[in-house]
ZADO-159136 format. One line per field, with one value per residue (C-alpha): z negated, y, x negated; residue in three letters. Coordinates in Angstrom, 2 decimals. Example, Ala and Ser with C-alpha at 12.3 -4.5 7.8 and 13.67 -1.06 7.14 Angstrom:
! ZADO-159136
z: (-7.80 -7.14)
y: (-4.50 -1.06)
x: (-12.30 -13.67)
type: (ALA SER)
***
This chain:
! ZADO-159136
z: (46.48 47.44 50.04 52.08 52.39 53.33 56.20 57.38 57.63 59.97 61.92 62.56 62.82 65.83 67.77 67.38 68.85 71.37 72.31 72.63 75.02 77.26 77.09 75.05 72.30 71.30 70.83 68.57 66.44 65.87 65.20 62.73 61.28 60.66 58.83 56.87 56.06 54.32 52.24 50.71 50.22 48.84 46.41 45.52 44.31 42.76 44.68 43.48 44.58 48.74 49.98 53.91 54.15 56.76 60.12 59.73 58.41 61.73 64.44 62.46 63.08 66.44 67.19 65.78 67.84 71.20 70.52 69.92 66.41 64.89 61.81 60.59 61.70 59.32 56.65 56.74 57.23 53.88 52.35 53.30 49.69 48.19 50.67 50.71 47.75 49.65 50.98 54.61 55.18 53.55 56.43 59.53 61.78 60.67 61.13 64.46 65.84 64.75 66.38 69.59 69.47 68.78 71.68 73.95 73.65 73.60 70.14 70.26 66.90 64.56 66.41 65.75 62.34 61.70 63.52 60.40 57.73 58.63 59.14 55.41 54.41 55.75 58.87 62.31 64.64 67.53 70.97 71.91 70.00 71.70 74.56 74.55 73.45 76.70 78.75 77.32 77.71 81.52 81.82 80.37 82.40 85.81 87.18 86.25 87.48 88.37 85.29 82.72 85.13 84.44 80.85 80.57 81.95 79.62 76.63 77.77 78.46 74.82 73.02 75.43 74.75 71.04 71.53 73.23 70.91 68.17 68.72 66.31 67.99 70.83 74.51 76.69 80.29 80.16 78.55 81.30 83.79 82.59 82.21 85.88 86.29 84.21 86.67 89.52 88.70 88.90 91.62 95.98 96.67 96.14 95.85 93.39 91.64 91.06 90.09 87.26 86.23 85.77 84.01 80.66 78.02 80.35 81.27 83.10 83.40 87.15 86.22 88.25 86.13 86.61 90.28 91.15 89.18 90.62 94.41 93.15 91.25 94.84 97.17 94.17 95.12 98.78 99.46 101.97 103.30 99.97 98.79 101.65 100.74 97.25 98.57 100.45 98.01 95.81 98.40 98.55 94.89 94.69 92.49 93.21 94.57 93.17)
y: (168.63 172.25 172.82 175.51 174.17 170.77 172.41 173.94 171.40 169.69 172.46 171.82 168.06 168.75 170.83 168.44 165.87 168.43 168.79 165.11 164.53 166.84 165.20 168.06 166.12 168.40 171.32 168.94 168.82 172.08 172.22 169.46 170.94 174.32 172.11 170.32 173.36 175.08 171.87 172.13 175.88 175.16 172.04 174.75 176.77 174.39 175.48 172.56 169.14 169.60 165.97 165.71 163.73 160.68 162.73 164.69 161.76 159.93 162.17 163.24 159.19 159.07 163.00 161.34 158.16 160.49 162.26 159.61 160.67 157.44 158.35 160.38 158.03 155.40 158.27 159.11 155.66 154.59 157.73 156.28 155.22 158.71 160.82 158.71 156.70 153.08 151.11 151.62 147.96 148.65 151.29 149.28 152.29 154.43 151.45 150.48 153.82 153.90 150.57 151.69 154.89 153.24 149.98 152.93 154.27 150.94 150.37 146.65 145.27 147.98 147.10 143.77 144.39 146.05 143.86 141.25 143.67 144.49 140.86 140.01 142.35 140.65 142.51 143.04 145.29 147.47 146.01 149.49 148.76 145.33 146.89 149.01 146.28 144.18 147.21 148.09 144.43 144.29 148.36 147.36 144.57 145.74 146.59 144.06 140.78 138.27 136.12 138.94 140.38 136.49 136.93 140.12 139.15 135.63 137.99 139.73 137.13 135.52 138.94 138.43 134.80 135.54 138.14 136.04 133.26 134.95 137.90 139.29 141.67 140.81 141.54 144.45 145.46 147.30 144.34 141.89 144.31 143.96 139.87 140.20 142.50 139.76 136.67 138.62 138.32 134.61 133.54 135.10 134.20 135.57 131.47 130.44 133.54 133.48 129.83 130.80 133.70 130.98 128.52 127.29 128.91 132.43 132.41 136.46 137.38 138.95 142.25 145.65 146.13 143.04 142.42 146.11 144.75 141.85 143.68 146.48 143.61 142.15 145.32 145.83 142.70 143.58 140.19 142.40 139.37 137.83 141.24 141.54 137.95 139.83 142.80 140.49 138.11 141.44 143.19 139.82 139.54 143.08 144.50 148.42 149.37 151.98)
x: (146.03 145.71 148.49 146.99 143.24 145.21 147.03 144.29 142.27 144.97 145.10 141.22 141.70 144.34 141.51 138.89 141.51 142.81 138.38 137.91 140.82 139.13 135.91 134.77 132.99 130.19 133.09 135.14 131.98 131.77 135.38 135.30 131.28 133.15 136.14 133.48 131.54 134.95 135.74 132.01 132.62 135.84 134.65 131.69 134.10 136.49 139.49 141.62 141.63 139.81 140.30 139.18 142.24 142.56 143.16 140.43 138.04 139.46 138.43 135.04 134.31 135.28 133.52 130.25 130.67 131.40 128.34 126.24 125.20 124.31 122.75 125.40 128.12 126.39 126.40 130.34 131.14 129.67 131.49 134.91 135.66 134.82 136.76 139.76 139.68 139.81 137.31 136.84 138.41 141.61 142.16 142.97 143.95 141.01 138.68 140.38 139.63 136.32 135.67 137.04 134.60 131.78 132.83 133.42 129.57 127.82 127.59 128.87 126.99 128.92 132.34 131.98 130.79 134.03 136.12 134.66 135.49 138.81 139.42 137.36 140.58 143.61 143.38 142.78 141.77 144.06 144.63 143.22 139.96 139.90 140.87 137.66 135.54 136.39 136.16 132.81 131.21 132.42 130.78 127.57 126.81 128.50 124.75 123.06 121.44 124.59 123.33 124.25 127.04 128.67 127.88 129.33 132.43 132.94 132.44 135.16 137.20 136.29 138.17 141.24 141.72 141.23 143.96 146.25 146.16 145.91 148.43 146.25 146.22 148.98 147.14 149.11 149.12 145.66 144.26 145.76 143.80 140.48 141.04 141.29 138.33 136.18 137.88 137.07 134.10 134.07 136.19 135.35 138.82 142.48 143.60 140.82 141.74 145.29 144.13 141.93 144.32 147.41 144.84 145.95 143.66 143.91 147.64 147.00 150.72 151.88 153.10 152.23 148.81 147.45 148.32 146.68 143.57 143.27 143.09 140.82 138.34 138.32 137.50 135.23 132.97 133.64 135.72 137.85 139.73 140.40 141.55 144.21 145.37 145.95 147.54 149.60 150.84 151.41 153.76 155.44 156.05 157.65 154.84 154.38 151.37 149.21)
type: (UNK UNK UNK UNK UNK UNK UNK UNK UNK UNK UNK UNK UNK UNK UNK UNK UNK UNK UNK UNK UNK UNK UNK UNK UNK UNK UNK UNK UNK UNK UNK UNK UNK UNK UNK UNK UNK UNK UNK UNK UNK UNK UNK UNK UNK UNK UNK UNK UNK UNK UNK UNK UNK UNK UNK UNK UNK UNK UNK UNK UNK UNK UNK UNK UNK UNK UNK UNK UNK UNK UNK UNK UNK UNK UNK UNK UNK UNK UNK UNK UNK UNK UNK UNK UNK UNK UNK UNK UNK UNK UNK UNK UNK UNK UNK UNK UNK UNK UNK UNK UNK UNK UNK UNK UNK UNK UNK UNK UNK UNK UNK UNK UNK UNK UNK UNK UNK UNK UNK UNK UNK UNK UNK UNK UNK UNK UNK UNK UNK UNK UNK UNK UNK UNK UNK UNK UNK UNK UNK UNK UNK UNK UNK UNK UNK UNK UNK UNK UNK UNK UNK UNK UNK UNK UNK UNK UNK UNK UNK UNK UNK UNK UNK UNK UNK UNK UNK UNK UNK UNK UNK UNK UNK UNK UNK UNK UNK UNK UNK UNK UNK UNK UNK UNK UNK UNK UNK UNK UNK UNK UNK UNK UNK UNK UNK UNK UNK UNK UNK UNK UNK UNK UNK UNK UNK UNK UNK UNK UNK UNK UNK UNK UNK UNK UNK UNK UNK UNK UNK UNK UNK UNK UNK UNK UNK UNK UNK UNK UNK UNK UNK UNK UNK UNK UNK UNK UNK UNK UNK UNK UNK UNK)
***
């Protein structure tokens, strides 16, 4: 591998990253267009061995997935093998991060298709990719008619439980949070709630997150009353505000 090309090509990777935490995803592709435009120059001129390398494959994915460019997503996907010299399933944290850019823009039928490949590996996704899947399921169905708003919200629930009895991946805090967001959905008061969150197949630990959640899901269907009951039983239980 040529050193120099390779370090520069980080250095461009780390931009693109640096672009996309700001929300800056059209300037992270022309960061990472300007990185892939010097590794074609360089392969041109057969300036040693160029690879793209993983970090900089990684945030091209999720840079393509930000800016909605589906077509050329698809493309670099299915060159996974010849940049890195693996199949794309035999890359768990790539894939993962690729699934959680493409949940995170409403592209639910190619995260779930790689949720199957990783697990056709041996695999499985991140809790942040599951994470974003549950998020995005409860998002795209927050305006709608309460018959796909319910839907939305069991879908959700469906990756949590998998990730709770699984552990494949274990569930965290932020993951607890939007469980609540989906019961909240279900349940008008703070007692039927707490009731569904302590149910057997849902066990929704009390911790800080999850308490906060399950106030905010309530305000957030304007069941003021049962939301104070929440806030209540919260203060009570010692969990901080926030």
């Amino acid at each position: 591998t040529n050193a120099p090309n390779a370090a520069k090509l980080e250095t461009v990777a780390e931009l693109a990253e640096q672009a996309l935490g700001a929300h800056r995803p059209y300037a992270a592709w022309a960061a990472i267009s300007a990185g892939v435009a010097r590794v074609d120059r360089w392969r041109t001129k057969g300036d040693g061995e160029v690879p793209l390398g993983r970090r900089m494959f990684r945030v091209l994915l999720r840079t393509l997935a930000a800016t909605r460019n589906l077509a050329e997503f698809e493309l670099w996907l299915g060159r996974t093998e010849a940049e890195l010299g693996e199949a794309v399933n035999a890359e768990p944290e790539l894939l993962s991060d690729a699934m959680a850019a493409v949940a995170e823009v409403g592209w639910e039928q190619h995260a779930l298709a790689m949720n199957a490949s990783l697990a056709d590996a041996g695999f499985h996704p991140s809790t942040k990719a599951l994470n974003t899947l549950m998020s995005a399921r409860l998002a795209s169905s927050e305006l709608a008619g309460e018959e796909t708003r319910q839907r939305g919200a069991t879908r959700a629930l469906d990756a949590f439980v998998h990730m709770r009895l699984t552990r494949a991946p274990p569930p965290d805090r932020a993951s607890h949070a939007l469980a609540v967001v989906a019961c909240g959905r279900r349940k008008t008061s703070w007692s039927s709630l707490r009731n569904l969150m302590r149910r057997p197949w849902l066990k929704i630990p009390w911790n800080p997150t999850s308490a906060n959640a399950a106030v905010g899901a309530l305000v957030q269907a304007g069941n003021l009353r049962a939301a104070s009951s929440a806030a209540k039983y919260l203060a009570e239980s010692r969990m901080p505000a926030t």
